[in-house]
DOTIZA-170883 format. One record per residue (C-alpha): residue in three letters; residue number from 1; chain; x negated, y negated, z negated. Coordinates in nm, 3 decimals. Each point is the difference from the previous one (the first is absolute). Layout:
BEGIN
<site residu="Ala" num="NUM" chaine="A" px="X" py="Y" pz="Z"/>
...
***
This chain:
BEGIN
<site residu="Unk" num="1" chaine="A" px="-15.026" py="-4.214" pz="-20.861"/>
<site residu="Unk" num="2" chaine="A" px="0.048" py="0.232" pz="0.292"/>
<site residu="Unk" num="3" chaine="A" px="0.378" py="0.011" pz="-0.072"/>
<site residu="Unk" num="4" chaine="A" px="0.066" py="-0.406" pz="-0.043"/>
<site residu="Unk" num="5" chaine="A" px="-0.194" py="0.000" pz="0.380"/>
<site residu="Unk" num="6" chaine="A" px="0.287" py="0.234" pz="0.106"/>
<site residu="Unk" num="7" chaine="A" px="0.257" py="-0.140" pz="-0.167"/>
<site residu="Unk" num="8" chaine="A" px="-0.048" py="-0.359" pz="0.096"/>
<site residu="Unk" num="9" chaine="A" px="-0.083" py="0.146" pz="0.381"/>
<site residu="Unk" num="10" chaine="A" px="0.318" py="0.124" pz="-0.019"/>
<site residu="Unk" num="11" chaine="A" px="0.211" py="-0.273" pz="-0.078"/>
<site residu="Unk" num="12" chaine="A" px="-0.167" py="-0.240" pz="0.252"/>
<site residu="Unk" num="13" chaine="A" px="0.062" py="0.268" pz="0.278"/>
<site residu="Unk" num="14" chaine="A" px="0.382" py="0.041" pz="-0.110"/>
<site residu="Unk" num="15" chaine="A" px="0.035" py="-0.417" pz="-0.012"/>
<site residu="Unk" num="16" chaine="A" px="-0.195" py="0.013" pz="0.400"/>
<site residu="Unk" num="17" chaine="A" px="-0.307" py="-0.184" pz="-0.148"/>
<site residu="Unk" num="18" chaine="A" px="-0.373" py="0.034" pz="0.171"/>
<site residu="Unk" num="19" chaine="A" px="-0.273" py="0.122" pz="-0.261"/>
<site residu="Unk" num="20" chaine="A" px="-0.384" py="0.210" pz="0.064"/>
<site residu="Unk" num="21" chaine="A" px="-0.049" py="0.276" pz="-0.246"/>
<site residu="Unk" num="22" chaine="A" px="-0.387" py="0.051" pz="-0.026"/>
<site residu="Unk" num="23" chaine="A" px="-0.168" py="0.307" pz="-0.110"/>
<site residu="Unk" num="24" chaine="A" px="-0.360" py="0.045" pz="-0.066"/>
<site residu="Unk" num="25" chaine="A" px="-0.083" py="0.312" pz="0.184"/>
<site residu="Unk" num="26" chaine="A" px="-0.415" py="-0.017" pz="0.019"/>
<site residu="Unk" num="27" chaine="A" px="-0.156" py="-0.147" pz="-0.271"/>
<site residu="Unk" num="28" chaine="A" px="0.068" py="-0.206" pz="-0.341"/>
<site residu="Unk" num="29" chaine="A" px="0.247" py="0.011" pz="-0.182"/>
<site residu="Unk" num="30" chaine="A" px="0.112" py="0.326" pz="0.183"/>
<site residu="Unk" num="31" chaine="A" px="0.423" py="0.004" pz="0.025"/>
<site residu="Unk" num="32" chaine="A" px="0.045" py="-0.284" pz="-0.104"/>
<site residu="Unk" num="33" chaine="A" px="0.289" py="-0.193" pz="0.167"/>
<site residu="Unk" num="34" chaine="A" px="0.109" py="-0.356" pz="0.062"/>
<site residu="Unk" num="35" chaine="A" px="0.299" py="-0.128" pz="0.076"/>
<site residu="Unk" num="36" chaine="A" px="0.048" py="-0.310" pz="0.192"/>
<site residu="Unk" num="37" chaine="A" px="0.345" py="-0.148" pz="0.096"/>
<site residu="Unk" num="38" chaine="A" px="0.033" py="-0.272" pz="0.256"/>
<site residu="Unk" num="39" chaine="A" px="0.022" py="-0.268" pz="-0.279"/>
<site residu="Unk" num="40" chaine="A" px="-0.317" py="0.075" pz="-0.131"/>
<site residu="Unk" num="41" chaine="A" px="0.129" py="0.209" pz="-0.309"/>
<site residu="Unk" num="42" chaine="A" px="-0.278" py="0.264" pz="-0.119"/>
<site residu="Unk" num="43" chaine="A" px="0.118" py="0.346" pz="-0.160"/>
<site residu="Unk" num="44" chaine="A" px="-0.305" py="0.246" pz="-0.100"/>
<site residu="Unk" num="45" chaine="A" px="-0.313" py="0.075" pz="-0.083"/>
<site residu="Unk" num="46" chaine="A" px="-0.157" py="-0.032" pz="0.313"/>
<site residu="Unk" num="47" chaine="A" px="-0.274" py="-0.238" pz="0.073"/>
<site residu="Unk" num="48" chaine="A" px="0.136" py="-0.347" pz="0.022"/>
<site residu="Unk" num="49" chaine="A" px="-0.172" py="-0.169" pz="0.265"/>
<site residu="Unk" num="50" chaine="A" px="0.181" py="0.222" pz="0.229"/>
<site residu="Unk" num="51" chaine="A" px="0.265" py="-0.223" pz="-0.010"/>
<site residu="Unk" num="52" chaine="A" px="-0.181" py="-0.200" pz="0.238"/>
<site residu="Unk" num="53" chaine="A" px="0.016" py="0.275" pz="0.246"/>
<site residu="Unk" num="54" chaine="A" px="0.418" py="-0.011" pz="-0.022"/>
<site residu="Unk" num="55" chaine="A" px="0.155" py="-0.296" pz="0.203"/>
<site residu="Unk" num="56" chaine="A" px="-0.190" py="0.090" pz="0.312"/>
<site residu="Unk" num="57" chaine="A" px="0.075" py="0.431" pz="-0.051"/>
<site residu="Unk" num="58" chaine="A" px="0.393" py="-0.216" pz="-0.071"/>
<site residu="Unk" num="59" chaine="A" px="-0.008" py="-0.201" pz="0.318"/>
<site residu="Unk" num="60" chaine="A" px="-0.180" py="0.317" pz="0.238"/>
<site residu="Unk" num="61" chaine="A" px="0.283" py="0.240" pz="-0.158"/>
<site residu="Unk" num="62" chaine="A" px="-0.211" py="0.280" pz="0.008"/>
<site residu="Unk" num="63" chaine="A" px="-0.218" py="0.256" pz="-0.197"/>
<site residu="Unk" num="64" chaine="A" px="-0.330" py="0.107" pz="0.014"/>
<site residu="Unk" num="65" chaine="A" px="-0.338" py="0.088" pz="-0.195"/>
<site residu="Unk" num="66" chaine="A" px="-0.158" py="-0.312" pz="-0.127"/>
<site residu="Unk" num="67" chaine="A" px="-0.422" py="0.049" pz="0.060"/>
<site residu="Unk" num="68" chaine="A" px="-0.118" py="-0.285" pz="-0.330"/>
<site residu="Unk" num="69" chaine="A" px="-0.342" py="-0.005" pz="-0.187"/>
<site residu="Unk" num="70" chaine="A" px="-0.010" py="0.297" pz="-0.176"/>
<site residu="Unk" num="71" chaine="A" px="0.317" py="0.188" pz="0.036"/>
<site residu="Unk" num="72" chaine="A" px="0.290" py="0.096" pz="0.249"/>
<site residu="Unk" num="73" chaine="A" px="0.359" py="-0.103" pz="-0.054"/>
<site residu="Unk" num="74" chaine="A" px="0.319" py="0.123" pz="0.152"/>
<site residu="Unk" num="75" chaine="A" px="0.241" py="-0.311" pz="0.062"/>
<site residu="Unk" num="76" chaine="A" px="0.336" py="0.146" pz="0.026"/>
<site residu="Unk" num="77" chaine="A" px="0.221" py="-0.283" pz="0.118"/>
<site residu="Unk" num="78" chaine="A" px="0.378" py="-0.006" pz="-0.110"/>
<site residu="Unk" num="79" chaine="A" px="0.184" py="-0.220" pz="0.196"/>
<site residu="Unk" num="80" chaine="A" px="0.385" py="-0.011" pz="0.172"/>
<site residu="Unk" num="81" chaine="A" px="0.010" py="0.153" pz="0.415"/>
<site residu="Unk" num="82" chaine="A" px="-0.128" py="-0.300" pz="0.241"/>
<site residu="Unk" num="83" chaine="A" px="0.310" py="-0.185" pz="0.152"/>
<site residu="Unk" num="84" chaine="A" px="0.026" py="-0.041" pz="0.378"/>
<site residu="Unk" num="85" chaine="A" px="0.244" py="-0.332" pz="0.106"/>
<site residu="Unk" num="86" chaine="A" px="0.165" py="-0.032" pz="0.333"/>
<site residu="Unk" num="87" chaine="A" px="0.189" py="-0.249" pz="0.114"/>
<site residu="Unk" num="88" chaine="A" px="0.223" py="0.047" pz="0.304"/>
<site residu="Unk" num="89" chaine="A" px="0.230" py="0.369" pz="-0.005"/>
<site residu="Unk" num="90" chaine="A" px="-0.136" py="0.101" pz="0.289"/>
<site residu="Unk" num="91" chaine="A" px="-0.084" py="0.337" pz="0.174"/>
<site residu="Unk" num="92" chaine="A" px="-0.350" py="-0.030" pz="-0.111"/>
<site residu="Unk" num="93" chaine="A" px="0.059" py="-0.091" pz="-0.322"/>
<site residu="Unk" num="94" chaine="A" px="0.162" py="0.327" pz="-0.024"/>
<site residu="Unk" num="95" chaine="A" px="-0.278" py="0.222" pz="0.126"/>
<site residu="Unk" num="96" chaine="A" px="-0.218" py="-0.240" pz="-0.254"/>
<site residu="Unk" num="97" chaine="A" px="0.195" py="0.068" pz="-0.265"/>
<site residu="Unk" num="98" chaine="A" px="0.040" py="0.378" pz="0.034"/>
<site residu="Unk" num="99" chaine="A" px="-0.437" py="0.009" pz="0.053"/>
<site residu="Unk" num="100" chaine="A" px="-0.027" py="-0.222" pz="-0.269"/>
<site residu="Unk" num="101" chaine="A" px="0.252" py="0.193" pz="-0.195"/>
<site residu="Unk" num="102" chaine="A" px="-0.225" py="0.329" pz="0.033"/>
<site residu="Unk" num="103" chaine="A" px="-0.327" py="-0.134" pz="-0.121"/>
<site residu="Unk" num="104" chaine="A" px="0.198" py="-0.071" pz="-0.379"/>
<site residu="Unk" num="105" chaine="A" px="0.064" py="-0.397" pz="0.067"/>
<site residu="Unk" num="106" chaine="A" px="0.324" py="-0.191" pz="-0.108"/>
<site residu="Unk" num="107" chaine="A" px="0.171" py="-0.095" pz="0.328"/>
<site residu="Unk" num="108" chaine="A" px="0.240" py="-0.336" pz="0.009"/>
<site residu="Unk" num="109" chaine="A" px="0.143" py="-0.204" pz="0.329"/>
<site residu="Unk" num="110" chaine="A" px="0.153" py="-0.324" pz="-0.015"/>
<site residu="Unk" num="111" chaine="A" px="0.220" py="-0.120" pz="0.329"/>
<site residu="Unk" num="112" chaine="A" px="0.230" py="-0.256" pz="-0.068"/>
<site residu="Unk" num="113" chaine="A" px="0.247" py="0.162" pz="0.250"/>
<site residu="Unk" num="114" chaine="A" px="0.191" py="0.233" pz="-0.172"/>
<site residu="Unk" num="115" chaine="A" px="0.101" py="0.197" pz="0.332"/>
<site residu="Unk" num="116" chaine="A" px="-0.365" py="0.114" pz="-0.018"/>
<site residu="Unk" num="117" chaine="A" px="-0.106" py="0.042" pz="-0.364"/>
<site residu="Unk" num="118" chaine="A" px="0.186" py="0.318" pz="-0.040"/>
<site residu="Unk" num="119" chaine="A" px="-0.082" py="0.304" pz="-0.124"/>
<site residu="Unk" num="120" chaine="A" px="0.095" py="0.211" pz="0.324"/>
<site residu="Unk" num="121" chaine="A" px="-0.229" py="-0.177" pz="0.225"/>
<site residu="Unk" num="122" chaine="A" px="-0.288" py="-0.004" pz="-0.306"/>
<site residu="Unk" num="123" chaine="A" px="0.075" py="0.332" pz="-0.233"/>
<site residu="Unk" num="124" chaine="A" px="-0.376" py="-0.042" pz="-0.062"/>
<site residu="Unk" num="125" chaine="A" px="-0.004" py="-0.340" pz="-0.213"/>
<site residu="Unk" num="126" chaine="A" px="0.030" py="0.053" pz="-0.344"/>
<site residu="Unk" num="127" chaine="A" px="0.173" py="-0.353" pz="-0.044"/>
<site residu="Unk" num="128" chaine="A" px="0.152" py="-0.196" pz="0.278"/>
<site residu="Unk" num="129" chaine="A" px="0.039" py="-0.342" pz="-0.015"/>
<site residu="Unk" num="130" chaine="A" px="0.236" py="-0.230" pz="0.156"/>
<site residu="Unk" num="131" chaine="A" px="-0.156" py="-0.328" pz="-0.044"/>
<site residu="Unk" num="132" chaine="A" px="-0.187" py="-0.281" pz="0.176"/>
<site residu="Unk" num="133" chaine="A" px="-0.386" py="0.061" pz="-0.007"/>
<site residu="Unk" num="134" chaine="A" px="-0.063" py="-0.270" pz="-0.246"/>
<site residu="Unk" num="135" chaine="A" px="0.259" py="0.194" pz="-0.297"/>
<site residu="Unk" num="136" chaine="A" px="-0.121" py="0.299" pz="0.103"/>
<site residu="Unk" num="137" chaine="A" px="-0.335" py="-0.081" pz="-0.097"/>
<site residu="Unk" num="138" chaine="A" px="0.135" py="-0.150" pz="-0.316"/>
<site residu="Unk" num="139" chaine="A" px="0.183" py="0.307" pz="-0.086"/>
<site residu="Unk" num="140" chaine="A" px="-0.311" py="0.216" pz="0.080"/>
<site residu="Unk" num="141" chaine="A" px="-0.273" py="-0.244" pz="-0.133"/>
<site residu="Unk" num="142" chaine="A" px="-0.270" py="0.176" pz="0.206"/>
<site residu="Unk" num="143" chaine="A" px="-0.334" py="0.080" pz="-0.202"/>
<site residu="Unk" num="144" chaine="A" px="-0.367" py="0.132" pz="0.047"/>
<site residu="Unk" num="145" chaine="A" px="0.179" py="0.364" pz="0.088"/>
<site residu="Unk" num="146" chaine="A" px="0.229" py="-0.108" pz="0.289"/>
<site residu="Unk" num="147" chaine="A" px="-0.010" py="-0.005" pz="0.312"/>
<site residu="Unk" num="148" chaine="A" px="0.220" py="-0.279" pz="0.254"/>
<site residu="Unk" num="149" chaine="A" px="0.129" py="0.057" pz="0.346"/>
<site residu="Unk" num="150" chaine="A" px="0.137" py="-0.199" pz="0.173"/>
<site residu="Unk" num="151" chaine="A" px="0.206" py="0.168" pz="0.324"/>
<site residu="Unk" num="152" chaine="A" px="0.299" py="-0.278" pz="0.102"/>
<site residu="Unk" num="153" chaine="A" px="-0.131" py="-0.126" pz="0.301"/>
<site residu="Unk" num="154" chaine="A" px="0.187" py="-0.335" pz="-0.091"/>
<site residu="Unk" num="155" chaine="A" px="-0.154" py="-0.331" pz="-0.090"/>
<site residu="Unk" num="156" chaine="A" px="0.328" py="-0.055" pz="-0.247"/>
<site residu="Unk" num="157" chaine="A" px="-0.154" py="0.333" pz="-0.192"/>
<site residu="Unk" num="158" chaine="A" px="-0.324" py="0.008" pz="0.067"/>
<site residu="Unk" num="159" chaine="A" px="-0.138" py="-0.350" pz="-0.133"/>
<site residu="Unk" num="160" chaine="A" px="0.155" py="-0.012" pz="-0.311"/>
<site residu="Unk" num="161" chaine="A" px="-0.111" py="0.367" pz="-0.044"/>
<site residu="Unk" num="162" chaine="A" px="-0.340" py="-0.091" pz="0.070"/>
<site residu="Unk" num="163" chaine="A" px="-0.052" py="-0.281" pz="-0.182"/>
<site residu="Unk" num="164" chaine="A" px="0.184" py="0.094" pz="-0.327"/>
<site residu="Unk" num="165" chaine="A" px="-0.235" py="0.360" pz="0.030"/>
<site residu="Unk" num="166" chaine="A" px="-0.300" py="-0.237" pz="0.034"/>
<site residu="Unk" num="167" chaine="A" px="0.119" py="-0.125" pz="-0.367"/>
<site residu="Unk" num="168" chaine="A" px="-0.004" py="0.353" pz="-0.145"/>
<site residu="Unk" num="169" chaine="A" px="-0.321" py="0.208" pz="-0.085"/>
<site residu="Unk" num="170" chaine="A" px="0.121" py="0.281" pz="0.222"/>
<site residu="Unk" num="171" chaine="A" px="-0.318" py="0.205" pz="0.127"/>
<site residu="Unk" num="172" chaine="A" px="0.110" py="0.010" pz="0.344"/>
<site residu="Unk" num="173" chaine="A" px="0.249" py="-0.225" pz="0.252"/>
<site residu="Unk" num="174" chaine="A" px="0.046" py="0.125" pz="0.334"/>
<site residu="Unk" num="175" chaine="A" px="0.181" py="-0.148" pz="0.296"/>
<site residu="Unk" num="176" chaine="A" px="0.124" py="0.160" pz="0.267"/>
<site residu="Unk" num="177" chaine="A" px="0.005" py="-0.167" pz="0.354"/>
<site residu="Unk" num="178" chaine="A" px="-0.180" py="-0.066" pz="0.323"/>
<site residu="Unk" num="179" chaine="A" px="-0.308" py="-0.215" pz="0.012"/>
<site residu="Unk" num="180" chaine="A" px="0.172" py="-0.247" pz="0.188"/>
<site residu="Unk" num="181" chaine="A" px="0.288" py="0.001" pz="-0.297"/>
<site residu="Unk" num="182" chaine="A" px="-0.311" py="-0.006" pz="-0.238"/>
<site residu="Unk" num="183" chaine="A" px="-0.135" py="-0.302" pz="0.052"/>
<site residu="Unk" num="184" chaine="A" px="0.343" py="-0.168" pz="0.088"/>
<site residu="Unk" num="185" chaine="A" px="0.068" py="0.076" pz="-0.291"/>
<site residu="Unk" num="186" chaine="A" px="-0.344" py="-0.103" pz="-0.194"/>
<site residu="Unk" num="187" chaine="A" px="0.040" py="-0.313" pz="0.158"/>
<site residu="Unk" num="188" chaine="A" px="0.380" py="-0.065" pz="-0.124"/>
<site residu="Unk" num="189" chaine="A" px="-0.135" py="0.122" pz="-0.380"/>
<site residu="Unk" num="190" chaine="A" px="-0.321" py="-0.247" pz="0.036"/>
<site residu="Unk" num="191" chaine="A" px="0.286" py="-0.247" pz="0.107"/>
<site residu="Unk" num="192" chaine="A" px="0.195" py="0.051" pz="-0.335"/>
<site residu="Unk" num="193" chaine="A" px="-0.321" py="-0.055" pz="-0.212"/>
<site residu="Unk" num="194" chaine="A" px="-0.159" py="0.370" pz="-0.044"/>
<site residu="Unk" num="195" chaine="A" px="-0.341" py="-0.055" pz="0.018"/>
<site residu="Unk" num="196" chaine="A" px="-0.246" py="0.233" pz="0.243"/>
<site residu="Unk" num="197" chaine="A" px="-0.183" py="0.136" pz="-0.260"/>
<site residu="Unk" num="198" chaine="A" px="0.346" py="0.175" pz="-0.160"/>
<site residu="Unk" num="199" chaine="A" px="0.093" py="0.116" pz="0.322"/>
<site residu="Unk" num="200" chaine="A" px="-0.326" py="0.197" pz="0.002"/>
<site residu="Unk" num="201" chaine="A" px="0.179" py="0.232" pz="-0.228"/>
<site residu="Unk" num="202" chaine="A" px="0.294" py="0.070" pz="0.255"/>
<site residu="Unk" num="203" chaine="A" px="-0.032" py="0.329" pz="0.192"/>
<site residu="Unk" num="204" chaine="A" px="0.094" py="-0.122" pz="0.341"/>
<site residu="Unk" num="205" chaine="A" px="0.043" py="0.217" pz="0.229"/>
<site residu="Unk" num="206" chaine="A" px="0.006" py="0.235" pz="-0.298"/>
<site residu="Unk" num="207" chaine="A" px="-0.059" py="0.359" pz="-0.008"/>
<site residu="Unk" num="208" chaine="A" px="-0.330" py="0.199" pz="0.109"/>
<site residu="Unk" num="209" chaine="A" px="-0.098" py="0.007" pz="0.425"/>
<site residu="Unk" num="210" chaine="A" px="0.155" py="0.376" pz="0.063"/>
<site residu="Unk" num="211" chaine="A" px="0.202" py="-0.101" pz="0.337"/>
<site residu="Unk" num="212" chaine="A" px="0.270" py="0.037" pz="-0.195"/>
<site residu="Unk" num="213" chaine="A" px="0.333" py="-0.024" pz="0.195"/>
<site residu="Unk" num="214" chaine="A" px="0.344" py="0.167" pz="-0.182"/>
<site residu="Unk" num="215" chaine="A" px="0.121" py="-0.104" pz="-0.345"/>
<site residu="Unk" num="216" chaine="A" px="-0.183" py="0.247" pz="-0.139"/>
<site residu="Unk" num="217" chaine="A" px="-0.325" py="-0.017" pz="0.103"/>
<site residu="Unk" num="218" chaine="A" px="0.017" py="-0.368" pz="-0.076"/>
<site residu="Unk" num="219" chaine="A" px="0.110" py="0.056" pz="-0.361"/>
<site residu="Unk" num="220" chaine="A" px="-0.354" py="0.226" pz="0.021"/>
<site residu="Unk" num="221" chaine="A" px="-0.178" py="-0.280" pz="0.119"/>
<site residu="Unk" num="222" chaine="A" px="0.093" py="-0.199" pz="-0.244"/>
<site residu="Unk" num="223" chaine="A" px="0.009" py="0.241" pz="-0.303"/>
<site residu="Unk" num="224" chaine="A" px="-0.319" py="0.105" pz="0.093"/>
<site residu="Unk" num="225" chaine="A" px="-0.178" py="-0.371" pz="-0.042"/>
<site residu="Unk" num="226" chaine="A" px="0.195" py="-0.037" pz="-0.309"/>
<site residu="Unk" num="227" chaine="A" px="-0.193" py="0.268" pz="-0.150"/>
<site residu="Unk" num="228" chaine="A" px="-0.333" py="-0.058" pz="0.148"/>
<site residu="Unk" num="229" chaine="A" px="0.044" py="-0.369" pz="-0.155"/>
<site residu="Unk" num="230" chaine="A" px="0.067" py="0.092" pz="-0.355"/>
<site residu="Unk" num="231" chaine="A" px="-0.256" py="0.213" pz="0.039"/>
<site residu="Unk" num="232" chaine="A" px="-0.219" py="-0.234" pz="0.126"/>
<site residu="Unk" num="233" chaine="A" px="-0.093" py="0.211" pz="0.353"/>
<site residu="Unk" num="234" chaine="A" px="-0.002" py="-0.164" pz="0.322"/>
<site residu="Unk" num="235" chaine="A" px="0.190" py="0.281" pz="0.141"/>
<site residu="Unk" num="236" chaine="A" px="-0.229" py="0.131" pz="0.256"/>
<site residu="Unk" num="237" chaine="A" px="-0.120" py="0.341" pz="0.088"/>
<site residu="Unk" num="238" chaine="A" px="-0.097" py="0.215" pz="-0.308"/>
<site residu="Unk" num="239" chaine="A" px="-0.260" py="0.161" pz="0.250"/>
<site residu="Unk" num="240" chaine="A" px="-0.151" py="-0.370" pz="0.043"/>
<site residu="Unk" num="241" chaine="A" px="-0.056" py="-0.082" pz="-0.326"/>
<site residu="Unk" num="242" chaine="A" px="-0.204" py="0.088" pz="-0.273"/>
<site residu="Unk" num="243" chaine="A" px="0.197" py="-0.094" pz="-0.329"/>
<site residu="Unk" num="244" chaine="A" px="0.179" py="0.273" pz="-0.196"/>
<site residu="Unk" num="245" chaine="A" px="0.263" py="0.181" pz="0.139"/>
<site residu="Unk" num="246" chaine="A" px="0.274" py="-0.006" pz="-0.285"/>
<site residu="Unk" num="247" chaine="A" px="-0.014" py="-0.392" pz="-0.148"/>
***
């Protein structure tokens, strides 16, 4: 049973699918593993009412020891690197790109000028689209994993972007932008029928309060509340808080 678990593991990590792997590692039935792939497909001997456990392990896309009645389980969560989305080819999508690039994620900017999606001014995407924000985000068709930023600084850009992210199930949508901008903006989006409460879900100003001023510490800023939000953190001090230190 141990080698179907592998076997079918395999072949959803070499077709990019998202499954948990569960192994009892305290209690009954000792060893025994569980395969669960996104779909709800079962492979193993496992016990099966961890397959409850999966689509949240899925959607958090990340493993750790399970604490249930009775026994321990390792959750070891298979799933494709987290994509990070920015559109507008700008010099901080660049320094995003290249942080974001580090950490394992799958980098991809869309600008629909073609003078600045290039690869010399952004070696660090992995794809580069020229495109208008609304078939770039049909070409990408953002999910739970991804991450949207949105850098143009242009209302032409930045409300379609906006509002077509709104209609995705990305984790995250960041704006960049004054206050001032901000609500201009809000108020033009409210305008064009986006209602308040899907707003809510727009980073604006986005990025985390480090006085950030270059490019690069920007991209930081930003980066940095990206993963504090699919982690579910609030980003503050670790010193000030009492949760554990490694989510």
């Amino acid at each position: 049973m141990t080698e179907a678990v592998f076997q079918r593991l395999a072949e959803v990590v070499s077709a990019g699918g998202r499954a948990v792997c569960f192994t009892v590692v305290e209690g009954e039935p000792l060893g025994a593993k569980l395969l669960v792939l996104e779909d709800g497909e079962t492979v193993g001997d496992g016990p099966p009412e961890l397959a409850e456990e999966a689509p949240a392990l899925i959607r958090g896309g990340r493993s750790r020891l399970l604490e249930l009645p009775g026994r321990r389980v390792f959750a070891d969560v298979a799933a494709p690197p987290p994509r990070l989305l920015v559109i507008g080819a700008v010099d901080t999508a660049e320094a995003l790109c290249g942080m974001a690039r580090g950490l394992g994620w799958h980098t991809i900017v869309a600008d629909a000028r073609a003078r600045f999606a290039t690869q010399e001014r952004i070696p660090s995407a992995h794809d580069l689209l020229v495109a208008w924000p609304d078939d770039a985000l049909a070409q990408v068709a953002p999910d739970h994993a991804t991450a949207i930023v949105v850098l143009t600084h242009d209302d032409k850009f930045d409300l379609p972007a906006i509002t077509g992210a709104l209609e995705t199930d990305a984790f995250y949508i960041g704006a960049l932008g004054s206050r001032r901008n901000q609500a201009r903006r809000r108020e033009r989006l409210v305008e064009e029928g986006v209602s308040e409460s899907d707003l809510d879900r727009v980073s604006g100003p986005c990025g985390l309060d480090l006085g950030a001023g270059s490019p690069a510490e920007t991209a930081l800023s930003i980066l940095a509340e990206i993963l504090a939000v699919r982690s579910g953190r609030e980003g503050g001090r670790l010193r000030e808080t009492t949760a554990r230190i490694h989510a």
